[in-house]
C-alpha positions as CSV (number, residue, x, y, z in Angstrom):
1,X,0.0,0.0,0.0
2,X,1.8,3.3,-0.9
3,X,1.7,5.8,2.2
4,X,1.9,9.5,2.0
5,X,4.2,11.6,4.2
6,X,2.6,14.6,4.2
7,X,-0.9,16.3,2.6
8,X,0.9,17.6,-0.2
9,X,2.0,14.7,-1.5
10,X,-1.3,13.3,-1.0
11,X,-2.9,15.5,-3.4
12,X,-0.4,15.2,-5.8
13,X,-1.3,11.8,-6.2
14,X,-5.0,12.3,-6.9
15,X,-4.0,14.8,-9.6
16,X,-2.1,12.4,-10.9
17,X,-4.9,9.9,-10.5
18,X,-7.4,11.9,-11.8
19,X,-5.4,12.6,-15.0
20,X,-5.0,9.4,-15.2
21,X,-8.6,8.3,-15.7
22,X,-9.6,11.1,-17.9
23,X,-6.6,9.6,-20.6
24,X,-8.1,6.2,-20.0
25,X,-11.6,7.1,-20.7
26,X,-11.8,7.7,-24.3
27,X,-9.9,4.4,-25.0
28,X,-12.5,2.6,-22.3
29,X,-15.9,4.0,-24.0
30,X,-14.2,3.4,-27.3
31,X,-13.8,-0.3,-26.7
32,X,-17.3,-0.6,-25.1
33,X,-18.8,0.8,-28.3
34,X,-17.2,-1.6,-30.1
35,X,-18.4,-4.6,-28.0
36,X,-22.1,-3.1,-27.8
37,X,-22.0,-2.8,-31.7
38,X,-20.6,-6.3,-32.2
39,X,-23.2,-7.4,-30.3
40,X,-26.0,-5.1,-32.0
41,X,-24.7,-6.3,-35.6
42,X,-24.7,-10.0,-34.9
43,X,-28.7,-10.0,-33.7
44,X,-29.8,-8.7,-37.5
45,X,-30.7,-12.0,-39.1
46,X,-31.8,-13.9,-36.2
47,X,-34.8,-13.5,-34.0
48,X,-33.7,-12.9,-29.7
49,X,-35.0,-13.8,-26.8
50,X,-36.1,-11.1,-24.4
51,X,-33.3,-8.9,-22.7
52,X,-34.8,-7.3,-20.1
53,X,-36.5,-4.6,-20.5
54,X,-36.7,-5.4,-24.1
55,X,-38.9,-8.0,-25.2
56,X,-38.4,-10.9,-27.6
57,X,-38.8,-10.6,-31.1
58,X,-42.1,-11.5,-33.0
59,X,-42.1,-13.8,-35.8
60,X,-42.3,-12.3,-39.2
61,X,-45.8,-11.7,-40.5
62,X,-46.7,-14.4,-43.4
63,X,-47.2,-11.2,-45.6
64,X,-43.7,-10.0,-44.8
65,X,-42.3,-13.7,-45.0
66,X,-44.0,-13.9,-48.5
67,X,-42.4,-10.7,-49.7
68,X,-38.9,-11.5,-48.6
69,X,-38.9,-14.2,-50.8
70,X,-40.7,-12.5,-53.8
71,X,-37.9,-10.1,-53.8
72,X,-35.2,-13.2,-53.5
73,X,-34.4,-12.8,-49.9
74,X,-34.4,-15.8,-47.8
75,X,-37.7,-15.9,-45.6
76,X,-36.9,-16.1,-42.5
77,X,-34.0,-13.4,-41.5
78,X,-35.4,-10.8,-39.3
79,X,-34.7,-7.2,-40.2
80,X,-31.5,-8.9,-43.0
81,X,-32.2,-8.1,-46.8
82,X,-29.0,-6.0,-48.2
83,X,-27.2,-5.9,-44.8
84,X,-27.3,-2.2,-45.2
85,X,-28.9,-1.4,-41.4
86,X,-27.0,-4.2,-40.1
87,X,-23.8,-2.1,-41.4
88,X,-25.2,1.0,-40.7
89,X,-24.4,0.2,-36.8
90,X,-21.6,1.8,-35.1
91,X,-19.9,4.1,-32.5
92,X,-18.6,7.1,-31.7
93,X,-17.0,8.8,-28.9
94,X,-17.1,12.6,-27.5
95,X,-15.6,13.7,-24.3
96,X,-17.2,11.5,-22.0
97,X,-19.9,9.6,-24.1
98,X,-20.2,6.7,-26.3
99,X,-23.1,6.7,-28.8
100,X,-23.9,3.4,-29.9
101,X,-26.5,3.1,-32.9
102,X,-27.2,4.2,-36.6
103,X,-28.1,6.7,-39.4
104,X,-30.5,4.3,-41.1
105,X,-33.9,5.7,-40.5
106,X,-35.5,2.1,-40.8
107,X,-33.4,1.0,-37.4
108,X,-35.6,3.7,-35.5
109,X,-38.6,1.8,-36.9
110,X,-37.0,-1.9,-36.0
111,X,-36.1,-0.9,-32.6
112,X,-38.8,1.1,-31.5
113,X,-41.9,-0.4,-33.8
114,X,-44.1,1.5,-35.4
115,X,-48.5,1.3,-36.0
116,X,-47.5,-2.1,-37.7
117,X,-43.9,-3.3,-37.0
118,X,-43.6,-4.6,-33.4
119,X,-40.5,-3.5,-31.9
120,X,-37.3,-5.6,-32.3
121,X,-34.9,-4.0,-29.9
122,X,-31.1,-5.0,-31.0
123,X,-29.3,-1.9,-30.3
124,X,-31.2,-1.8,-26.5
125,X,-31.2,-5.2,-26.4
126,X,-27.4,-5.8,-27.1
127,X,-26.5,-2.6,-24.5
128,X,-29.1,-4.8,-21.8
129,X,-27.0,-8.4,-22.5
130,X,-23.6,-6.6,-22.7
131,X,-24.1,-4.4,-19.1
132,X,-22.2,-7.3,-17.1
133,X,-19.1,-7.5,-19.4
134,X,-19.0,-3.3,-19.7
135,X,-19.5,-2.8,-15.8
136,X,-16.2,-4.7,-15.9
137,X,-14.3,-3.4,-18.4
138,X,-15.1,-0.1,-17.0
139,X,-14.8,-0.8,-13.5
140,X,-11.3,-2.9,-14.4
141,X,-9.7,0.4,-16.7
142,X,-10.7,2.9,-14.0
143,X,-8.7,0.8,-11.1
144,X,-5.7,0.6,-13.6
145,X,-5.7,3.8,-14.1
146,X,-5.8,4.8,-10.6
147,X,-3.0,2.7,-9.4
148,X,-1.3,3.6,-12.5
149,X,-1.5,0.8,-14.7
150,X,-1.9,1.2,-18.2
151,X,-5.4,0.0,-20.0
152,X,-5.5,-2.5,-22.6
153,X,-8.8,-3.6,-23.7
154,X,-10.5,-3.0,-20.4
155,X,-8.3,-5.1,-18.1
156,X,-5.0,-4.4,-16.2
157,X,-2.0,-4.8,-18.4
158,X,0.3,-7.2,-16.3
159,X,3.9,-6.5,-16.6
């Protein structure tokens, strides 16, 4: 445990600290953007389970099945034709923010429904499955930086 022999040197440590964290956060939030977009890209094609609060997926509506194929789609790959709103997904950080999500006006209507499309949550519902793993990587790169270890992916980089 390091000990302090005076005040002064106390709070030259937390500066130090506190520095620190602030040069570790932009590579932390980057890397949970890219696991929550990983994990938003890999539910387009495939129906989910509930991920509290965001419910399951319905099943495609016959209609909807029976127009996928018309157009040469296979029938059953929720919210997959072209793979554009699936690549549409991604991140971006500013000062102290990750923004997870994307520019493609039809994700809105997946993820939140509309009067006729129930909702199919994968941007909430990959942030919702993800929470345990980003706590940690979080909670892990904050410690390093505090006790002055540098931050590789989240976790303490062991010399």
């Amino acid at each position: 445990m390091k000990q302090f022999g005076d005040m002064g040197s106390f709070a030259a440590h937390l500066l130090t600290a506190a520095v620190a964290v602030q040069k570790a956060e932009h590579k932390l939030l980057a890397h949970v953007g890219k696991v929550v977009e990983k994990r938003a890209k890999a539910k387009i094609g495939e129906y989910q389970d509930a991920a509290p609060p965001f419910a399951g997926w319905a099943e495609l509506a016959d209609a909807t099945k029976a127009e996928r194929v018309k157009q040469g789609f296979p029938e059953d790959e929720p919210l997959l034709r072209t793979g554009d709103m699936r690549d549409s997904i991604g991140h971006t950080v500013q000062g102290n923010e990750v923004t997870i999500g994307s520019n493609n006006d039809k994700a809105v209507w997946q993820e939140l429904g509309t009067e006729t499309i129930p909702p199919r949550s994968f941007l909430g519902g990959a942030m919702a499955e993800e929470l345990p793993k980003l706590k940690e990587i979080l909670g892990e790169g904050v410690v390093a930086a505090l006790v002055g270890k540098d931050v590789y992916q989240g976790k303490l980089e062991i010399e």
